[in-house]
C-alpha positions as CSV (number, residue, x, y, z in Angstrom):
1,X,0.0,0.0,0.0
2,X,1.3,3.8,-1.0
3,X,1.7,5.9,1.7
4,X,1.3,10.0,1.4
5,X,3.5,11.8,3.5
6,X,3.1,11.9,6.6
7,X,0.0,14.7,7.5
8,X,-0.6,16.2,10.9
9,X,-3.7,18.1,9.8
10,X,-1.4,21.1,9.3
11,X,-0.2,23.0,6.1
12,X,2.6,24.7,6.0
13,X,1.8,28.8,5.9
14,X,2.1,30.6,2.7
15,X,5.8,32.3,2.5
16,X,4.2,36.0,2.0
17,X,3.3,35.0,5.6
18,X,6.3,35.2,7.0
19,X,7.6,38.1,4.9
20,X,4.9,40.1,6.1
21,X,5.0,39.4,10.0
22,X,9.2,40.8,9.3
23,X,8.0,43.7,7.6
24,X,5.1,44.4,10.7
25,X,8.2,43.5,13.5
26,X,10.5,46.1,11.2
27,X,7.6,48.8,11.2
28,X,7.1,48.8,14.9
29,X,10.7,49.0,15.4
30,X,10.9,51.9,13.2
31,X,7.9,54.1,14.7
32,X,9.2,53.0,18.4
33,X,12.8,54.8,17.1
34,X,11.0,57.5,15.4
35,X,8.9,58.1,18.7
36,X,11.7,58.3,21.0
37,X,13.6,60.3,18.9
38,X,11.2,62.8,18.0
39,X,12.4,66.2,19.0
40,X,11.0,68.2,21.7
41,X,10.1,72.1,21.4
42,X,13.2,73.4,23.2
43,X,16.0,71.8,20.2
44,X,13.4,73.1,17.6
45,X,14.1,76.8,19.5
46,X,17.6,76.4,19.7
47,X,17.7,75.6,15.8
48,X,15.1,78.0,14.9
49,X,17.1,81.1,16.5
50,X,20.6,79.5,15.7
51,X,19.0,79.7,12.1
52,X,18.1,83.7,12.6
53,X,20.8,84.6,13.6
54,X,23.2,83.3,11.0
55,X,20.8,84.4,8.5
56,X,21.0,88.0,10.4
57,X,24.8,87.9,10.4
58,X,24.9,87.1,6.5
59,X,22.3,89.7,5.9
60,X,23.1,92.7,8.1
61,X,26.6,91.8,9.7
62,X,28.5,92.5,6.0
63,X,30.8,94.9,4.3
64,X,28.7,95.8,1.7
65,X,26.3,97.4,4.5
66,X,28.7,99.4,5.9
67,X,28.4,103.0,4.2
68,X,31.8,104.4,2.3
69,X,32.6,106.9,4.6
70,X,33.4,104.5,7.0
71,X,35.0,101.7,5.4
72,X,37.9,102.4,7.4
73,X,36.2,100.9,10.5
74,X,34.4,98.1,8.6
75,X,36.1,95.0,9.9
76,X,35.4,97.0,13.8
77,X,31.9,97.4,12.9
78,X,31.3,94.1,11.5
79,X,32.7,92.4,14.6
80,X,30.6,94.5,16.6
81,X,27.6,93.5,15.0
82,X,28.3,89.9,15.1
83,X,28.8,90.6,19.0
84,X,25.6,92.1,19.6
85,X,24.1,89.3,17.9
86,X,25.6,87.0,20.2
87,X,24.4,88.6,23.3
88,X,21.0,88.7,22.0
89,X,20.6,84.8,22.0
90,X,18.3,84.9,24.6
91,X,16.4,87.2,23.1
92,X,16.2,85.5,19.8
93,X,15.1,81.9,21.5
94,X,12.4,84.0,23.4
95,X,11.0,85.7,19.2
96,X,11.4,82.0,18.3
97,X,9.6,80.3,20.7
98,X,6.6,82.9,20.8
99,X,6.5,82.7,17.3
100,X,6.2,79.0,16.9
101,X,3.4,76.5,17.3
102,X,4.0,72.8,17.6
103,X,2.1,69.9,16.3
104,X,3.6,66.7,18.3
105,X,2.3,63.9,15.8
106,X,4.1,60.9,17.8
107,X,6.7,59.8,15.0
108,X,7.4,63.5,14.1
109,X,6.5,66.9,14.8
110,X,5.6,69.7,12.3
111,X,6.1,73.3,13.1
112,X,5.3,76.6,12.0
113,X,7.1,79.8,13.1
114,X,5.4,83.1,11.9
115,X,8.1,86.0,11.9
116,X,7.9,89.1,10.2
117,X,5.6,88.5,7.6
118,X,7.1,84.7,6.7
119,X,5.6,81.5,7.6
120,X,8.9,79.1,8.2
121,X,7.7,75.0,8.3
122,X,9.7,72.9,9.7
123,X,9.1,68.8,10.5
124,X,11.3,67.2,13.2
125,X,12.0,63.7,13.1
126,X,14.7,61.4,14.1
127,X,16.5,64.1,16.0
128,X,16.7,66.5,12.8
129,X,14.6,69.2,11.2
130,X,13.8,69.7,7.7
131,X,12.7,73.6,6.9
132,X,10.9,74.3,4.0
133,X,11.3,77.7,2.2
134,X,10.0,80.5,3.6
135,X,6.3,81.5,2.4
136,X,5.4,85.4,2.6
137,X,2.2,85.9,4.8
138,X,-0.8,87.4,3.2
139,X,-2.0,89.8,5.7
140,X,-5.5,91.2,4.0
């Protein structure tokens, strides 16, 4: 008499099966990192006004803005104004965080910092930030 193999009353699952369960465990790991690693408000302040002020520096602190008549004090006055920018950090985290709302979506945050007349977006994830370009506020 022929014998089949040997059955147990089980099949053995489809492969997709197991591919699937990996790709749930690697999912879960992924959103658990993302969570944990979102970042909080206070590092999106510190980059948001370490942000201004370099963009203040490269837009105000300058040679070209210095008038002619003093270009003989330019490198003093630049150096002056980089100073002052300096020792208004505290000042610039306080515009920043005022200026900013925070949406804490678990696996990443977005936020949105209004500041004279821009809207800056920015999303948070992973320990970073990603800032889109300025858009120009339509005040009507």
């Amino acid at each position: 008499m022929l014998q089949d193999k040997k059955s147990s009353g089980y099949s053995k699952p489809p492969k997709f099966w197991g591919l699937s369960k990996a790709g749930a465990i690697a999912l879960t790991v992924a959103a658990t990192v993302m969570g944990f690693t979102n970042p909080p408000r206070d590092e999106y302040v510190n980059y948001a006004s370490n942000k201004l002020a370099t963009e203040i520096k490269e837009s105000v602190c300058k040679e070209s803005q210095v008038p002619d008549f003093l270009s003989g004090l330019t490198r003093e006055l630049i150096d002056n104004c980089e100073k002052l920018i300096k020792s208004q950090r505290t000042t610039i985290k306080g515009l920043m965080d005022n200026a900013t709302q925070r949406q804490n979506l678990i696996l990443f945050s977005f936020y949105t910092t209004e500041f004279q007349g821009r809207r800056y977006q920015t999303i948070g994830a992973v320990g970073n930030f990603l800032t889109f370009p300025p858009q120009k506020i339509d005040q009507s």
